[in-house]
C-alpha positions in Angstrom: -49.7 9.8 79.2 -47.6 7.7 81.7 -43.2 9.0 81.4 -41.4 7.2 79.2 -39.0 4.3 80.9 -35.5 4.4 81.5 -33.6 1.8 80.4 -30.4 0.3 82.5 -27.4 -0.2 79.5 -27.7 -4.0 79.2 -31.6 -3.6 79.2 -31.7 -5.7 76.2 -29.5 -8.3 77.4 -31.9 -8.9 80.1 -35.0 -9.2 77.4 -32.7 -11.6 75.7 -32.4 -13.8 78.9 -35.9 -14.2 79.3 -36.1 -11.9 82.2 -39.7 -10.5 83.1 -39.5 -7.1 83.2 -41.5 -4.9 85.1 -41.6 -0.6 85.7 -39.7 0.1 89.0 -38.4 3.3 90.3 -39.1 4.9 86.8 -37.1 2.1 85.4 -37.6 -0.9 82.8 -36.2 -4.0 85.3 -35.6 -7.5 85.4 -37.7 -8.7 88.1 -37.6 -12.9 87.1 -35.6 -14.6 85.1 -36.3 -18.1 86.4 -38.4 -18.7 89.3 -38.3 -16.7 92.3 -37.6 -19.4 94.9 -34.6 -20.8 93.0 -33.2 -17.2 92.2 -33.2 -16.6 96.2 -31.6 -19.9 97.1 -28.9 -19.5 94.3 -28.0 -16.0 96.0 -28.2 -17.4 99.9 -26.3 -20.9 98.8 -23.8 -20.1 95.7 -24.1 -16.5 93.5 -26.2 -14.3 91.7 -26.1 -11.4 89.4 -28.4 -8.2 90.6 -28.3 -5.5 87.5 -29.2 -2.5 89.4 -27.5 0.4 87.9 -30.8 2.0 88.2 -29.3 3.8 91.5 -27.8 6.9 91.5 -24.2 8.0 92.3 -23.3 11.8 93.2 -20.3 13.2 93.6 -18.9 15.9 95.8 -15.8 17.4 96.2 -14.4 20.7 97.6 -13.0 21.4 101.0 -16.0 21.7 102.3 -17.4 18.3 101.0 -17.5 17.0 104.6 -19.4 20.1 106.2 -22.2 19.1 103.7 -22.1 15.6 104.5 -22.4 16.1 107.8 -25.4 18.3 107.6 -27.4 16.8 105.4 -26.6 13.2 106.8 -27.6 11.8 110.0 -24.7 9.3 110.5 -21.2 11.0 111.5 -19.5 11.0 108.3 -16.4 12.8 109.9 -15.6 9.1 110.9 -14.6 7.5 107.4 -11.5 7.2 106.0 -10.3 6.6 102.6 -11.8 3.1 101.4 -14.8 3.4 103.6 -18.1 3.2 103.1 -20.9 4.1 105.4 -25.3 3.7 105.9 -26.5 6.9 106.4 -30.1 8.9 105.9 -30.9 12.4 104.5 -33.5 13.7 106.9 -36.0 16.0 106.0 -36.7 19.3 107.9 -40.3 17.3 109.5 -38.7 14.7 111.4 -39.0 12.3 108.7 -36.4 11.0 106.2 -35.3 12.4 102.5 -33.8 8.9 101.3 -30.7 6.4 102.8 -28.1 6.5 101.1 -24.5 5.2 101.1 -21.7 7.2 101.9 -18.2 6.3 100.0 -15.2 8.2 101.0 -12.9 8.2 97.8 -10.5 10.4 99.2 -9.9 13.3 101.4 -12.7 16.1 100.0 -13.7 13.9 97.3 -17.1 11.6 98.4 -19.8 9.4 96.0 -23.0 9.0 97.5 -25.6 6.3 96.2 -28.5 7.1 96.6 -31.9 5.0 95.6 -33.4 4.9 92.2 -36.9 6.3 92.5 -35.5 9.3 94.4 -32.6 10.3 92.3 -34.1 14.0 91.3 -35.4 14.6 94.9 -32.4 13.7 96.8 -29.9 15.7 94.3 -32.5 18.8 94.8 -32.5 18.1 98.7 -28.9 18.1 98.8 -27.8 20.8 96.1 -30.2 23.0 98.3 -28.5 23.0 101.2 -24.9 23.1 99.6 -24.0 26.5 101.0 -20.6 25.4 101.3 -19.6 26.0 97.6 -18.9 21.7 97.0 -18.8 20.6 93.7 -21.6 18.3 93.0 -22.0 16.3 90.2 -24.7 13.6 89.2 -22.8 10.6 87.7 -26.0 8.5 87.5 -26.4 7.8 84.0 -22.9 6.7 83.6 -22.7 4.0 85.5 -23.7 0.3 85.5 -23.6 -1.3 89.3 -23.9 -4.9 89.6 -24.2 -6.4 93.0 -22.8 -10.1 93.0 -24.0 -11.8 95.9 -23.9 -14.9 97.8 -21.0 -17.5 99.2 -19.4 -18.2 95.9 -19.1 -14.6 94.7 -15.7 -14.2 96.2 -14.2 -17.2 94.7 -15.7 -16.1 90.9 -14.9 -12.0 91.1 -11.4 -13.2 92.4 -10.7 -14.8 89.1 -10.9 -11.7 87.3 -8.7 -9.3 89.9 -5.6 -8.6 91.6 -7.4 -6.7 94.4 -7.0 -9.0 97.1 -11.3 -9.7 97.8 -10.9 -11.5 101.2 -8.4 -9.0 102.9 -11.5 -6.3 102.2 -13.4 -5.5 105.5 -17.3 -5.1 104.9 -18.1 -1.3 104.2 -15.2 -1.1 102.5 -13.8 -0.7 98.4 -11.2 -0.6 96.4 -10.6 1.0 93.1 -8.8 -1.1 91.1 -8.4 -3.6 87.7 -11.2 -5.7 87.3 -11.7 -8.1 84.1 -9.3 -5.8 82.6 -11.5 -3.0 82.7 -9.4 0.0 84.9 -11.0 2.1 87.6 -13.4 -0.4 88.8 -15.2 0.2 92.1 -15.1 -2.5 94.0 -17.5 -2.6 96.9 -18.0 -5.1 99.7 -21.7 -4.3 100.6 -25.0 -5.4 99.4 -28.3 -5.7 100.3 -28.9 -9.5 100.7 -27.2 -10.7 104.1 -25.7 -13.5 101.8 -22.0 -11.6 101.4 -20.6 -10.5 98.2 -19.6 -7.1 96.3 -21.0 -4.7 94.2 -19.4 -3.6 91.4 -19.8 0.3 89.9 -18.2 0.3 86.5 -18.8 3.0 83.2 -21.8 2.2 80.6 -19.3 1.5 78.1 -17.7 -1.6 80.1 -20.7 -2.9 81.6 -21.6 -5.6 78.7 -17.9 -6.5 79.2 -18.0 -7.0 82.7 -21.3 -9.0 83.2 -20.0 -11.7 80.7 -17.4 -11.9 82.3 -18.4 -12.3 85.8 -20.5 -15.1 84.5 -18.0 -16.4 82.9 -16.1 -16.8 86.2 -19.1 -17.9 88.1 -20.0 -20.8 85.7 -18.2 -23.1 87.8 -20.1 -22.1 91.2 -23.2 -22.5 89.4 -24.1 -18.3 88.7 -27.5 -17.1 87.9 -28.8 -13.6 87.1 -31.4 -12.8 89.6 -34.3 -10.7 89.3 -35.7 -7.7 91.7 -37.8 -10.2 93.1 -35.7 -12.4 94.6 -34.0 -8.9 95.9 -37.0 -8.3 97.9 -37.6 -11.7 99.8 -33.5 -11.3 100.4 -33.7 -8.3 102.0 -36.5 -9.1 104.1 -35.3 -12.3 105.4 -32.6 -9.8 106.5 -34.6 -7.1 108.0 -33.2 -4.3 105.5 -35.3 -0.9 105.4 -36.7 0.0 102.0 -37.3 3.3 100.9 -41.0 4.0 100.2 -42.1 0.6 102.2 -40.2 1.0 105.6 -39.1 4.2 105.5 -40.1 7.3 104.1 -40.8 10.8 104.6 -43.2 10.5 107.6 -40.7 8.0 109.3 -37.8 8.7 111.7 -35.1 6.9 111.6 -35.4 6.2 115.5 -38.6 4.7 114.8 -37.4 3.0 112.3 -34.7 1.5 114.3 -32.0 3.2 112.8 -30.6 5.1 116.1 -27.3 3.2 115.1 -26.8 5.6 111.8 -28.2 8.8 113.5 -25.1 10.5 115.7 -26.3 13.3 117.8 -22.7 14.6 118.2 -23.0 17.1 115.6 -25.8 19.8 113.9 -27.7 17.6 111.0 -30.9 19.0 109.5 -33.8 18.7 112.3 -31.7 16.7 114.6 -33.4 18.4 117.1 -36.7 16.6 116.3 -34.9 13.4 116.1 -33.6 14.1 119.7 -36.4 14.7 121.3 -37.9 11.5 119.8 -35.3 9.5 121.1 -35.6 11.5 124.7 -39.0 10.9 124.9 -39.5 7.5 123.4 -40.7 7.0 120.2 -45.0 6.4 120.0 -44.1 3.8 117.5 -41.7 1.7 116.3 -40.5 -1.1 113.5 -40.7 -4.6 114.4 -40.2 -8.3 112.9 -42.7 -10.6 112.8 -43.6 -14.0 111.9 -47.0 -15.4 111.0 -48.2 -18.0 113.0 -51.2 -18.4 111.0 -51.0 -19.1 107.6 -51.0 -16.2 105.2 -48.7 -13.8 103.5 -48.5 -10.1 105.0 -48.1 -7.4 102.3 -47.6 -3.5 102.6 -50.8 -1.8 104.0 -52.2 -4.6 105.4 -53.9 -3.6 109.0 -52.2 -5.1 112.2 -54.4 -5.1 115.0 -54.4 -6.4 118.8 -56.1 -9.2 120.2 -59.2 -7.1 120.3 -58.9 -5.9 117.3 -57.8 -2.5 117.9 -55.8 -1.0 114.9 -52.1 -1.1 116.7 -50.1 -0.1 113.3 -49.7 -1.3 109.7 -47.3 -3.9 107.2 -44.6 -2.3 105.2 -42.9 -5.0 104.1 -44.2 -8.9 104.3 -43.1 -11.8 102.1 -43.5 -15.8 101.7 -39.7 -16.4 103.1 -38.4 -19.0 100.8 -36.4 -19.8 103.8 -38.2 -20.5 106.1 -41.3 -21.5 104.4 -43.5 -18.5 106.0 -45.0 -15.6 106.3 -42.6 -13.1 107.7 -43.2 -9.3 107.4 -42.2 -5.7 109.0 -44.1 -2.9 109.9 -44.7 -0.3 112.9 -46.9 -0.7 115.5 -48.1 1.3 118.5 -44.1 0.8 121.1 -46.4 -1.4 123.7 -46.6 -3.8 121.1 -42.8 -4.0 119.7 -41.2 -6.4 122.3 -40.0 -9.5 121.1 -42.6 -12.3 121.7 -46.0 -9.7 121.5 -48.8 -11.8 119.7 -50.0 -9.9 117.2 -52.6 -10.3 114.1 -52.1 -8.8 110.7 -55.7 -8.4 109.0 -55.6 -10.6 105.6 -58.7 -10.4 103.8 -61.2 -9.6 106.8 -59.0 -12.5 108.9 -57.4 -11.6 112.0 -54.4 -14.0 111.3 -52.0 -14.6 114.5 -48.4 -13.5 114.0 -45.4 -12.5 116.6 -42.5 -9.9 117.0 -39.6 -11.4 116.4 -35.7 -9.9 116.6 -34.5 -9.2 113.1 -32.5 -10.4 110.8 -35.1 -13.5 110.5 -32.6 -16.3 109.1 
């Protein structure tokens, strides 16, 4: 007997919209409305809607708020100030990583983190384990609706509905403000599409509220919902990790190429594993590549050198509506990860020709 789904609040707005929906991360979500290619363009060229309060928000608070951050965290949270918001990863105690996360500093001793969907239970256990510091956690998950409005025309339609001044707003930053007339609206320039554009963390009880009326305000610049599909292809054009595809436990996040969030200034769980990775060179590492060949590389799929000796493995791959290609991620075997390496990715028993590339790909 498969567990029941969870349902986002405006679940059945999205059945009303025609959206296909699909399980994901334990959740019932819109995956298509429309058509995927026109739901990615819309995001890259004008705005979409992403529904995806499927992710979790902890709080913490308590003097010691920051000690726990900056244990359990690999990015050097003592950095933020108020208004910031910061990429981070929860490493496990093997060398590999927990989850990444975001990091919001609300104010002094008072953080949320947001944390991924399918790992909501493990990463609140991870991190209420380690909370020797007496912090006051609480899960605020199920309370909240997050919409991410993305793409070149999302400033000009969430500016309609807000006093906050959007284009004064660094990136990795937020404000708490009015929004639509709802109060204490987070208002958060990040995302996960490379396109620009905010997300939006408001309460259940305003979220129906606040999605007609961002699409009110976005009817001009031609606003479309857009599924989790159109999420994926977005974030791969862009090179963005995802959790369970690119990363996971087994990964670290030099390998990963995530050196940048992992500060070796202070004492985070294992850091000394991640150290001596980085000291010694990692044995493999995450690259970029494009197909040469024709053919779309998916997660799993065996890359393999010129000889067809097994160099590494797809974690992500796509049909870049961009581009018109095959573009894909995965580690392989740190010989093969400079920029330029032919490589072949093994598509149904075809060694199909592909090379690194630098990331993002558009």
């Amino acid at each position: 007997m498969s567990e029941q789904l969870q349902l986002v609040h405006l679940n059945d707005t999205h059945v009303a919209l025609g959206a296909k929906m699909v399980p994901f991360a334990g959740f019932n979500m819109p995956v298509l409305y429309t058509n995927l290619i026109e739901e990615h363009i819309c995001v890259r060229q004008q705005v979409g809607v992403f529904d995806v309060s499927h992710m979790g928000e902890f709080y913490l608070k308590g003097e010691k708020a920051l000690d726990l951050i900056q244990y359990v965290c690999s990015n050097d949270a003592s950095k933020l100030v108020d208004g910031k918001v910061q990429y981070s990863c929860l490493p496990n105690d093997q060398g590999g990583i927990v989850d990444d996360l975001l990091v919001y500093r609300v104010k002094e001793n008072e953080y949320m983190l947001v944390v991924n969907a399918s790992n909501i239970e493990k990463d609140w256990n991870w991190i209420s384990s380690h909370n020797s510091f007496g912090v006051e956690m609480t899960n605020q998950s199920d309370e909240y609706s997050l919409f991410a409005v993305q793409g070149p025309k999302a400033i000009l339609a969430l500016q309609k509905l807000t006093d906050v001044e959007l284009s004064s707003m660094p990136y990795y930053s937020f404000k708490i403000g009015q929004m639509a007339g709802v109060a204490d609206v987070i208002i958060s320039n990040t995302g996960y599409t490379g396109a620009g554009g905010f997300e939006i963390y408001v309460k259940n009880e305003q979220a129906l509220s606040m999605w007609n009326a961002i699409f009110e305000a976005g009817a001009e610049f031609g606003i479309k919902p857009i599924g989790l599909g159109a999420r994926d292809t977005l974030r791969t054009e862009m090179g963005y990790c995802l959790y369970g595809h690119d990363i996971d436990d087994t990964t670290s996040p030099i390998e990963a190429g995530l050196g940048w969030i992992t500060s070796f200034n202070k004492e985070f769980i294992a850091s000394d594993i991640h150290a001596k990775i980085k000291a010694e060179g990692a044995k493999k590492k995450l690259v970029g590549f494009e197909m040469i060949d024709r053919g779309i590389p998916r997660q799993h799929y065996p890359i393999v050198n010129e000889a067809g000796e097994s160099i590494g493995e797809v974690t992500s791959g796509t049909q870049s509506p961009n581009l018109s290609k095959g573009i894909g991620m995965g580690y392989v075997k740190t010989e093969y990860a400079k920029v330029g390496t032919e490589i072949f990715v093994q598509i149904r028993d075809k060694s199909l020709k592909a090379v690194v590339v630098k990331m993002p790909f558009i």
